[in-house]
C-alpha positions as CSV (number, residue, x, y, z in Angstrom):
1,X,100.6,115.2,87.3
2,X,102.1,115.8,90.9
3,X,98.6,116.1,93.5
4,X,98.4,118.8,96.0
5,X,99.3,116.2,98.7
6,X,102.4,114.7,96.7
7,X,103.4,118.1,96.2
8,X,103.1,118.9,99.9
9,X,105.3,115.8,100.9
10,X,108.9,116.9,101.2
11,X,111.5,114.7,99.4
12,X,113.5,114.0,103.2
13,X,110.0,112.6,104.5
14,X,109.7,110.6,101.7
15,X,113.3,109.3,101.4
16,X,112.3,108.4,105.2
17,X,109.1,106.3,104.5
18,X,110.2,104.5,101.5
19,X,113.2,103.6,103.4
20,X,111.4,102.4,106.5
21,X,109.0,100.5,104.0
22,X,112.2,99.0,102.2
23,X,114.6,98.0,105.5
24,X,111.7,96.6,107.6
25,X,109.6,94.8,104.9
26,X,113.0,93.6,103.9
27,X,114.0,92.1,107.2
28,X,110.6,90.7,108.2
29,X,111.5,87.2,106.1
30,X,114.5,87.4,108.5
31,X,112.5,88.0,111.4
32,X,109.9,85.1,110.7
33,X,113.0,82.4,110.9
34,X,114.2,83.8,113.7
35,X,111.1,83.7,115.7
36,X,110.8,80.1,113.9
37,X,114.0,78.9,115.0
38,X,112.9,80.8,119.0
39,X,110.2,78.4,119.5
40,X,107.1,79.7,118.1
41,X,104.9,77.6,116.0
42,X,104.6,78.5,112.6
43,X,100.8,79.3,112.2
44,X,99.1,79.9,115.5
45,X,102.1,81.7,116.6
46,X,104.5,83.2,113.8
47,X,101.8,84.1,111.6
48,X,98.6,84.0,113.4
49,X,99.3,85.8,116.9
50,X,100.9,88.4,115.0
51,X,98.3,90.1,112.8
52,X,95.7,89.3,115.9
53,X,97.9,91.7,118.0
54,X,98.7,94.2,115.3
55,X,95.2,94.5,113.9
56,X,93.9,94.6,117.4
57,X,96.3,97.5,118.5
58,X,95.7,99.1,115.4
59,X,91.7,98.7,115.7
60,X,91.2,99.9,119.0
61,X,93.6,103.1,118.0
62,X,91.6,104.0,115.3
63,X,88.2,103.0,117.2
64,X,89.2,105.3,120.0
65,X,90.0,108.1,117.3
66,X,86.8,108.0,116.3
67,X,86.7,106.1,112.8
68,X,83.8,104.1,111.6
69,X,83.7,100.4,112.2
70,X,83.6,97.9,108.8
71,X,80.2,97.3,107.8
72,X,79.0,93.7,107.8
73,X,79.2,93.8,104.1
74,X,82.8,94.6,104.7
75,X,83.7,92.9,107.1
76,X,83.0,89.9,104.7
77,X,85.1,91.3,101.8
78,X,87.7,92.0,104.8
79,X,87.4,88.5,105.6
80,X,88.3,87.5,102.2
81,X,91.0,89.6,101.7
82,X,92.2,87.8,105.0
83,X,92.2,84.3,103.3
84,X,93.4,85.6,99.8
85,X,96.8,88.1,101.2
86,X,97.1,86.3,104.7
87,X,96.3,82.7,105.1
88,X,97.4,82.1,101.6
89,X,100.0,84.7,101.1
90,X,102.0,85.2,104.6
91,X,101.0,82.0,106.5
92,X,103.0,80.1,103.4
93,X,105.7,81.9,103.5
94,X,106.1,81.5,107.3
95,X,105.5,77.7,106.7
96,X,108.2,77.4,103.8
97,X,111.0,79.1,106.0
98,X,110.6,76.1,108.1
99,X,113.0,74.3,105.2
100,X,114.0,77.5,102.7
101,X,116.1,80.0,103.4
102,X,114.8,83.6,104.7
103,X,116.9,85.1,101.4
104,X,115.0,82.5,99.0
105,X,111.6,83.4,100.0
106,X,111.9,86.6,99.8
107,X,113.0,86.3,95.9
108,X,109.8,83.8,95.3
109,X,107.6,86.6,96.8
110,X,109.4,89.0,94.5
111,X,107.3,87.6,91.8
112,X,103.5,89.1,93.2
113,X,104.0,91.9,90.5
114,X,104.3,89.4,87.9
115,X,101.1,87.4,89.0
116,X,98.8,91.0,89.5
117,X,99.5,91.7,86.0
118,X,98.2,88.5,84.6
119,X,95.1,88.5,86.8
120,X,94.8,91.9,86.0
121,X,94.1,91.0,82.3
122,X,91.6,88.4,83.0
123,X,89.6,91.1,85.2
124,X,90.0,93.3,81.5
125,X,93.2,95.1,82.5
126,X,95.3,94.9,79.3
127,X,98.8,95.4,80.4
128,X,100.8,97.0,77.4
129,X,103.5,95.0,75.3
130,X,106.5,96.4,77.6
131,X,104.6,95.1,80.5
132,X,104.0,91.8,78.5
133,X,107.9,91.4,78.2
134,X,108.5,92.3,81.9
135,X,106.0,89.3,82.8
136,X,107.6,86.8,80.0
137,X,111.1,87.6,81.7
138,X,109.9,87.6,85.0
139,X,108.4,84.3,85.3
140,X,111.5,82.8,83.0
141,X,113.1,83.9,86.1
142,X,110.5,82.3,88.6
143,X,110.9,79.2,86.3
144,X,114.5,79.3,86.6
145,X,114.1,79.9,90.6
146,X,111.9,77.2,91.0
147,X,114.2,74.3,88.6
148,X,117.4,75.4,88.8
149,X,118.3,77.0,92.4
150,X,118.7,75.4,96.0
151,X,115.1,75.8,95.9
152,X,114.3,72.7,94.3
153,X,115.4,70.9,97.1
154,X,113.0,71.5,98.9
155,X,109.5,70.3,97.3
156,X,107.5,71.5,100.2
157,X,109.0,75.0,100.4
158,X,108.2,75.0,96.5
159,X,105.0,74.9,96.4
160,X,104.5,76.9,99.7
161,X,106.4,79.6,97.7
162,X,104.5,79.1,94.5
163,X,100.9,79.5,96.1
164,X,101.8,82.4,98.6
165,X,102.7,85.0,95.2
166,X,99.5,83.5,93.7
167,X,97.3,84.4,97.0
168,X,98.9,87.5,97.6
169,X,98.4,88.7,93.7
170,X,95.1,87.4,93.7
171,X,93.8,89.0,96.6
172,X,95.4,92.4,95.6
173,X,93.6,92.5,92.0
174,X,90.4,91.0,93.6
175,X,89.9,93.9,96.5
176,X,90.0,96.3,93.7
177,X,86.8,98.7,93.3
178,X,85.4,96.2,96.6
179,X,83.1,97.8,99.3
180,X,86.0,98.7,102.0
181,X,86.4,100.9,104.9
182,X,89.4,103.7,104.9
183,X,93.0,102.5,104.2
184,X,93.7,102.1,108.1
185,X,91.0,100.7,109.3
186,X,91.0,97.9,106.4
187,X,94.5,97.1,107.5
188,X,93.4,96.7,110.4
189,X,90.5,94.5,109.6
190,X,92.0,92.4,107.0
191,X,94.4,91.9,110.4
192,X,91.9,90.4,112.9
193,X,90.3,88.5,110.4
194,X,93.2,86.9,108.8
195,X,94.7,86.3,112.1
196,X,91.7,84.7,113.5
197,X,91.7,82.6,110.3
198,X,95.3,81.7,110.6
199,X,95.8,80.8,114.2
200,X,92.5,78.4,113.5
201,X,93.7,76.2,110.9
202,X,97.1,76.6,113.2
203,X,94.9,74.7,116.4
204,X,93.5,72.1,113.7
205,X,96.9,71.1,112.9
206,X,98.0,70.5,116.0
207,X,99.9,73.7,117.2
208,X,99.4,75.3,120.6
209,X,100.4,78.6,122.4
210,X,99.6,77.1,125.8
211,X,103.2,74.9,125.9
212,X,105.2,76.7,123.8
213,X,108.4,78.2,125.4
214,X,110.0,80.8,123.1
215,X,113.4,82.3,123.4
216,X,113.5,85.6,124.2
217,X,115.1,86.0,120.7
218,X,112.4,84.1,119.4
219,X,109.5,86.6,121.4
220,X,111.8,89.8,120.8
221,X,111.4,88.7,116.8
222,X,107.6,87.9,116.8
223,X,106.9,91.8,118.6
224,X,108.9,93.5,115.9
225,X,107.3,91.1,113.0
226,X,103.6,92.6,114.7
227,X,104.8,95.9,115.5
228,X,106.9,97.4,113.0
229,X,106.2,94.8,110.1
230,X,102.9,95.0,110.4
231,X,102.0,98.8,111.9
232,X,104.9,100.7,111.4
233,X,105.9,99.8,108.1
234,X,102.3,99.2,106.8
235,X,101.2,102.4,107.9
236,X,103.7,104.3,106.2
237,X,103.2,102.6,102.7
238,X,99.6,104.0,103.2
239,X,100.9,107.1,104.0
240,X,103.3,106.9,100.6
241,X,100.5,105.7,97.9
242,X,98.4,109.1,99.3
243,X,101.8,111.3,98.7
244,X,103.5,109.8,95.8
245,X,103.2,108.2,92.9
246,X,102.0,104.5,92.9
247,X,105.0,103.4,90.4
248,X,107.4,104.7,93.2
249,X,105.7,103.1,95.9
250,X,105.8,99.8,94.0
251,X,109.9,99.7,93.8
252,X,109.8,98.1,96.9
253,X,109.0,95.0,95.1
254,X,112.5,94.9,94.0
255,X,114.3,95.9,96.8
256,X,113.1,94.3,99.8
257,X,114.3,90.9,98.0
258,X,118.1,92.4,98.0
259,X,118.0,93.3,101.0
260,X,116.2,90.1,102.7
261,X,119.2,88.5,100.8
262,X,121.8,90.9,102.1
263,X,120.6,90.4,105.9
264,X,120.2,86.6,105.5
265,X,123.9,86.5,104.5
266,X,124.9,88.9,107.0
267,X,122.9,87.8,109.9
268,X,121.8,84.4,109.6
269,X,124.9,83.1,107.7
270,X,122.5,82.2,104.6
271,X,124.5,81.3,101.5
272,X,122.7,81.3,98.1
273,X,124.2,79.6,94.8
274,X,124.9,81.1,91.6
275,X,121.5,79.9,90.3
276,X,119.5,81.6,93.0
277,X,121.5,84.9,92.4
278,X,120.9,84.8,88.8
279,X,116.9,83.8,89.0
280,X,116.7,86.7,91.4
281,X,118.2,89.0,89.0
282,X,115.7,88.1,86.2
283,X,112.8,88.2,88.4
284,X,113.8,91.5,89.2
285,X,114.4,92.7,85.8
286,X,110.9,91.9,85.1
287,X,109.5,93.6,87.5
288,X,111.5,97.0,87.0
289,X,110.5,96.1,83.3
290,X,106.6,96.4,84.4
291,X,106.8,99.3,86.7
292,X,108.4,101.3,84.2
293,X,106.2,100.5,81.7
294,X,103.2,101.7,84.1
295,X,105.2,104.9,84.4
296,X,105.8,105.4,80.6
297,X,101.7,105.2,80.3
298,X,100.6,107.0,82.8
């Protein structure tokens, strides 16, 4: 049943947000090569300066509006949510676009609803048998991704791509039922500490933001990967689990990695074999399989 708050959402607002959540989740893989390819190192920079910024912006704003600061208990769980969706999850993903295609990445990624549901079961969340089939066809697909595409060309991008789903999954199922702060200021949170995290093990390996000189392309793309990739569009997925159902809010799963493929071909001049088209397609299939079957029980 339809809350009070779902009800109260109009179907143009919504249209709006999932769109917003769709395009610019969608054309942040884009926007980490070309803020690769503008001179900014992967971790400290790409990755690291970013969620520093946008947590930062977005901590302060909700400081100044008056919301209660993490408690130390959270800010540990924050911390670990930091390691588990951040350093593990993004910060891969930034390093494997350093030798894999923006498009391709995307499509590996497409695979985190896959990995939730079989962590889910080991923390005693049965998925049902339809959902069982969407996870048997979705990782043939992720097999076929990783053996049979362009990707395999690239061992270091492969396993980059295999451990960031993995982290990202992980960490999702894990922060369930956790001691955490609002919606907003856990964003927010999980930011700072993630990007603190990051641009550390960024200095260790050698990477500096005190002789870097980016292109302005290169700086343009790093604002709009902190700003709207990780405020805007962030803020309005929050905004859609509180007005719609989860099931809805989860389709972007399968659509951010068309159109992350539709923008690398268009704007980067990515080209992607048969055998990356098709893996994507199964990998999608089983992850429209799940989420319908998570309608159907609800």
């Amino acid at each position: 049943m339809t809350s009070p708050a779902q009800a109260r959402a109009s179907g143009l607002a919504v249209a709006f947000a999932l769109a917003i959540v769709y395009v610019v989740w969608g054309s942040t893989y884009l926007g980490i090569r070309f803020a690769l390819e503008g001179g900014w190192p992967p971790l400290a920079g790409v990755s690291g300066a970013r969620f520093l910024v946008a947590g930062g912006l977005m901590y302060a704003f909700l400081r100044w509006r008056g919301v209660a600061a993490p408690t130390l208990a959270q800010w540990k769980n924050l911390a670990a949510m930091g390691v588990l969706l951040l350093l593990l999850g993004n910060a891969c993903v930034v390093l494997a676009e350093q030798s894999v295609s923006s498009g391709l990445a995307a499509v590996a990624v497409a695979s985190v609803p896959l990995w939730m549901g079989l962590f889910g079961f080991f923390y005693g969340q049965r998925p049902s048998r339809i959902e069982w089939l969407g996870i048997a066809i979705g990782f043939a697909g992720v097999l076929w991704l990783n053996a049979g595409s362009s990707l395999a060309a690239s061992p270091g991008g492969l396993v980059l791509l295999l451990i960031a789903p993995l982290g990202w999954a992980f960490g999702s199922v894990w922060s369930r039922g956790r001691d955490l702060p609002s919606p907003f200021m856990a964003a927010a949170g999980q930011m700072l500490c993630g990007g603190a995290l990051i641009l550390l093990v960024g200095l260790l390996r050698g990477e500096s933001l005190l002789h870097v000189s980016p292109t302005t392309g290169g700086t343009l793309a790093l604002a709009y990967l902190a700003v709207f990739g990780s405020i805007v569009a962030f803020s309005t997925y929050v905004w859609l689990l509180h007005h719609v159902r989860p099931a809805l809010v989860s389709s972007y799963a399968y659509v951010n990695p068309a159109i992350a493929v539709a923008l690398g071909a268009w704007l980067a001049g990515e080209r992607f074999s048969v055998h990356d088209l098709g893996a994507m397609a199964v990998i999608l299939a089983g992850v429209v399989i799940i989420t319908l079957a998570k309608v159907l029980r609800r």
